[in-house]
N, C-alpha and C positions, 0 to 999 in steps of 0.2 A: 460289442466286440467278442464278448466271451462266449454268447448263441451264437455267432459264427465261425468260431474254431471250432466247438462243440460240432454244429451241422460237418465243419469239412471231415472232423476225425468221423463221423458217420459217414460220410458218402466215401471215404479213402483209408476203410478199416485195417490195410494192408500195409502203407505205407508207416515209415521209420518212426524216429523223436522229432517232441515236435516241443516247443516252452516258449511260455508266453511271459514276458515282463511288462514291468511298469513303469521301465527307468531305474528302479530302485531293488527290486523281489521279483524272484520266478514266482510267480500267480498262477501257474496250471501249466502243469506238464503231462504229458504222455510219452511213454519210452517205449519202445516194440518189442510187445508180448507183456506189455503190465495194461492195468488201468490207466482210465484219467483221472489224473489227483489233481487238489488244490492246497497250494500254500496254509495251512494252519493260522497262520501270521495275518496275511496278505490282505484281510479285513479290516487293519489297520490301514492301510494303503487306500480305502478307498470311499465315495467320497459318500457321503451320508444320503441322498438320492439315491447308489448303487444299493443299500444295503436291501430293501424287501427283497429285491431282483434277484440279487445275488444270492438271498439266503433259499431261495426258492429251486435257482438252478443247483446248488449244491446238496440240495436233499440227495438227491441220486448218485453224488458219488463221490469217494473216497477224500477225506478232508485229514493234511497232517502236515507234520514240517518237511519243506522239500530244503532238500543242500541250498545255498544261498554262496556261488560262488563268486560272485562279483561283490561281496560284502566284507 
């Protein structure tokens, strides 16, 4: 799921916010005219399969604590 946000914020670099949850935590957000960040946290959230993947896609970009408004 999360190489296919990735792909759509590439192909529609234009368009607004965009945040991705898990149920629980904003896991990756993009806001228009910032980067795409990830949750700092949100590794807890996920399931021990996710982790090489995950750690592999987030080499490239911005990792820290997003607001957590539904918490």
């Amino acid at each position: 799921m999360i190489r296919a946000i990735l792909a759509f914020f590439h192909d529609r670099p234009e368009d607004g916010a965009t945040l991705a949850h898990n149920g629980e935590r904003i896991i990756l957000q993009r806001l228009k005219g910032q980067p795409v960040m990830f949750d700092s946290e949100g590794k807890e959230y996920a399931t021990p399969a996710d982790d090489p993947e995950l750690d592999r896609i987030q080499e490239s970009y911005l990792v820290t604590p997003l607001p957590q408004p539904y918490l």
